[in-house]
N, C-alpha and C positions, 0 to 999 in steps of 0.2 A: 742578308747573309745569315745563315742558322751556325748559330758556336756549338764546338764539337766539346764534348766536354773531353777532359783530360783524362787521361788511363794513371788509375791509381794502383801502385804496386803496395802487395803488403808481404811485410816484411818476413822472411823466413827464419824460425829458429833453429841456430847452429846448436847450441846446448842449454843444456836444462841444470840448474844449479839448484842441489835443495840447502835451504839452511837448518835444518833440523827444530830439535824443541830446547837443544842451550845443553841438554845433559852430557854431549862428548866435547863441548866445546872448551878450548883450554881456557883458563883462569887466574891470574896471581895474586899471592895473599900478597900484601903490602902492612908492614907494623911502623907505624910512627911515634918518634921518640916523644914522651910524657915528663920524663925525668920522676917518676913516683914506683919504679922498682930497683932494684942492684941488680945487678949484670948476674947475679949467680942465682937471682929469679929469674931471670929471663929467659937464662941460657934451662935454666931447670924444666922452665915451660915449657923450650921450642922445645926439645929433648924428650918431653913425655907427648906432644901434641902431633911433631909433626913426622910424619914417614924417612924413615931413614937419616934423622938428624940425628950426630955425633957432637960432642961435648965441643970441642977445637970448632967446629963449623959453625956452632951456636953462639961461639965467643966475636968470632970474625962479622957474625951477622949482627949481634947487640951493639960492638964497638961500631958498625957501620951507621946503625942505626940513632946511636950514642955524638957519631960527628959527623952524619950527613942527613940527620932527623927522619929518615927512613931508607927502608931497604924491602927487597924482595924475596919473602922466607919460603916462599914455596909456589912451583908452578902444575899446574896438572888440571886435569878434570874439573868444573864446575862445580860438579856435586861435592867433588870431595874437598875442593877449594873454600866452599862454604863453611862445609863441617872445621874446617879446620878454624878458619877464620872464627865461626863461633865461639871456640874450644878456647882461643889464643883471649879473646876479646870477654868470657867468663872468667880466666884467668886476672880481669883488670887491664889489657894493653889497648890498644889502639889501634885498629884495625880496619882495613879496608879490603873488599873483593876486587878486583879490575877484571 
């Protein structure tokens, strides 16, 4: 008896997914509480560092940070997530990119 060998199918691509080089890809700063500034640095910092932060929003974010040892100061872009994160984290705080 001769074996037939088996018909192999190969498999068809439905779609093609690029993931990029990371530059449009979104990003959140994360600040973790240190307890080594006062609220009215902190708030002074996000204030001057981060896009569109207001005085009232910076407070909301420091007390978050203050009683839930971190919070989410800013989401957007990579690039600009980094810079900020820099920015935040030469000011002294505590910083992370996600």
């Amino acid at each position: 008896m001769v074996a037939v060998p088996t018909p192999v199918a190969t498999p068809e691509t439905i779609e093609d997914i690029e993931t990029g080089t990371g530059d449009d890809l979104e990003a959140r700063v994360v600040v973790y509480n240190c307890d080594c500034h006062t609220f009215k640095q902190v708030i002074r910092l996000f204030c001057e560092v981060i896009p569109g932060m207001n005085e009232d929003r910076a407070f909301e974010l420091a007390y978050r940070i203050h009683t839930q040892g971190q919070a989410v100061v800013y989401s957007g872009e990579w690039k600009t997530s980094e810079g900020i994160a820099q920015r935040l984290s030469a000011g002294g705080l505590k910083v992370a990119v996600q």
